[in-house]
N, C-alpha and C positions, 0 to 999 in steps of 0.2 A: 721919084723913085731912086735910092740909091741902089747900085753896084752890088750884088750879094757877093761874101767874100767866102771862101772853102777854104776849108785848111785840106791836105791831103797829107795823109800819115805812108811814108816810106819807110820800110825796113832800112838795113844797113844793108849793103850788099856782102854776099858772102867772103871769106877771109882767108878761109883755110879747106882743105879740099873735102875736110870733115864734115865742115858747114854745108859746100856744097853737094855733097852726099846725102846729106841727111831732106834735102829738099827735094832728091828723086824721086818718082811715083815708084810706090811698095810693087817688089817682083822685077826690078833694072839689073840686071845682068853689071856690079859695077862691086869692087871695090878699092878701099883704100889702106895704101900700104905707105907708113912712114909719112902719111901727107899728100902721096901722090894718087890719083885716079886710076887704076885699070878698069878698061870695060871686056866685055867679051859676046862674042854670038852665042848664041844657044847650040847647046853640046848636041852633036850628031846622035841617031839611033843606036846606035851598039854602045855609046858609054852610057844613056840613058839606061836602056835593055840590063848592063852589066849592074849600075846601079841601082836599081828597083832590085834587083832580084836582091843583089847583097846586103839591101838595106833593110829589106822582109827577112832574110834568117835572122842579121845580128837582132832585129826589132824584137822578134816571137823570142831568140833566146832570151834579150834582158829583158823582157817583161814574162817570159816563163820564172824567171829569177828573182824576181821586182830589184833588179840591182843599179837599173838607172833608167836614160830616157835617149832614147834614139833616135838623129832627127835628119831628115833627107834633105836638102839644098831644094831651094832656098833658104838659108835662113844665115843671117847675119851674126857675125861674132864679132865681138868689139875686145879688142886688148890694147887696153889703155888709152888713149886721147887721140895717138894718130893712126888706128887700125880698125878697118871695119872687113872682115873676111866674109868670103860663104864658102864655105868649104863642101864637099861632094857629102859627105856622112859624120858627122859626129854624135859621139856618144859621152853623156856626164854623169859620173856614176852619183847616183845616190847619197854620198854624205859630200860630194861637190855642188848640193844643186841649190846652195845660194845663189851659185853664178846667172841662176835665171831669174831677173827681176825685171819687173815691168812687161811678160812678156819679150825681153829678151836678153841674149847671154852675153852675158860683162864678166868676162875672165875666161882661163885657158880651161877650152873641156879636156877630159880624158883621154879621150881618142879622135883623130882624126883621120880622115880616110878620104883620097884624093884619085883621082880619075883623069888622068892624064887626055889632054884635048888641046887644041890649039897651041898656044904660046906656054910649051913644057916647061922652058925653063923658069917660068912661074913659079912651077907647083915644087921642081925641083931642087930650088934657089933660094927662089926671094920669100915664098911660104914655108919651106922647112926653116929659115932660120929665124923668121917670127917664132914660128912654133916651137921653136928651140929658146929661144928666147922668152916667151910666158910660159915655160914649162908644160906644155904639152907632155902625156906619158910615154905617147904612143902612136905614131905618125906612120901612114902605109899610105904608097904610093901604086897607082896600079896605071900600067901600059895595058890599055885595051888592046892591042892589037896582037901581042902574042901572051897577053895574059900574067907577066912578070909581074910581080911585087918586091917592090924597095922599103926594106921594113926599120923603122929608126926605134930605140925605145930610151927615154930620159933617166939619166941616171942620180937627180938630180943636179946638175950642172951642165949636163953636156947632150946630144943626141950620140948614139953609139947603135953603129949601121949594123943590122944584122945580115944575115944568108940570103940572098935571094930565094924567091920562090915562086913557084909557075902555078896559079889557081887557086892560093892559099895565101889564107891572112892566121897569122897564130900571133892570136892577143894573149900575152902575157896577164894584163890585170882582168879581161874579163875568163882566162883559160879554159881558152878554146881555141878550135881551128876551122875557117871559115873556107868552106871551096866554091870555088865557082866557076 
């Protein structure tokens, strides 16, 4: 009897942090910015609390409207080859919604809406200037804790910070005023 011989088939191991992103189990708290990994806990009760509700009015408005598609975190956004985000709330209006293919969104949605929790200068920082950089419309920032919103809106070229505001999101593209 001879020796049975196996081949055994290995992948390559992964390269680039995109690769190894793409290997997590669906629902990993993780993404990737520039190439690099951030992971994160899961966001305490009150931004949870502040996000559902927020994400039920914009929802009921643009689909009172049929003006786009509104979508709670999790869900992954990919801008360009080295960014995979999940942002708190985004919204792609309606004559944007190539960007959803295959079940999921490849290019900057319209609106982003961010929920401040752990490591801010995240959301502050290093995601407003993605989002400034794929041209995002319209970027809000929200401090759960006393309710502020940091409101950016794209001019095309640039983000340009508007007023603060305490309970209120006033989307210019979808115009309206969100309270909460």
């Amino acid at each position: 009897m001879g020796l049975m011989q196996t081949k055994r088939k290995f992948k390559n191991p992964p390269r680039t942090a995109m690769e190894v992103f793409e290997m997590l189990p669906e629902g990993t708290l993780a993404e990737v910015i520039n190439n690099l990994i951030y992971m994160s806990p899961s966001p305490d009760f009150d931004h949870q609390y502040l996000l559902s509700n927020l994400h039920t009015d914009i929802n009921i408005f643009t689909r009172k409207f049929n003006s786009g598609k509104c979508i709670v975190s999790p869900i992954d956004v990919f801008l360009g080859n080295k960014n995979a985000v999940q942002p708190d709330i985004v919204f792609i209006a309606s004559d944007n919604s190539g960007i959803i293919q295959n079940g999921k969104i490849k290019g900057a949605p319209d609106l982003i809406i961010e929920i401040l929790s752990g490591n801010k200068k995240h959301d502050l920082v290093v995601k407003k200037s993605l989002y400034e950089e794929f041209g995002v419309k319209e970027y809000f920032i929200i401090d759960p804790s006393d309710k502020t919103v940091i409101s950016y809106y794209y001019d095309g070229e640039k983000f340009i910070l508007q007023e603060s505001k305490k309970g209120k999101i006033k989307s210019k593209l979808l115009k309206k005023v969100f309270t909460f």
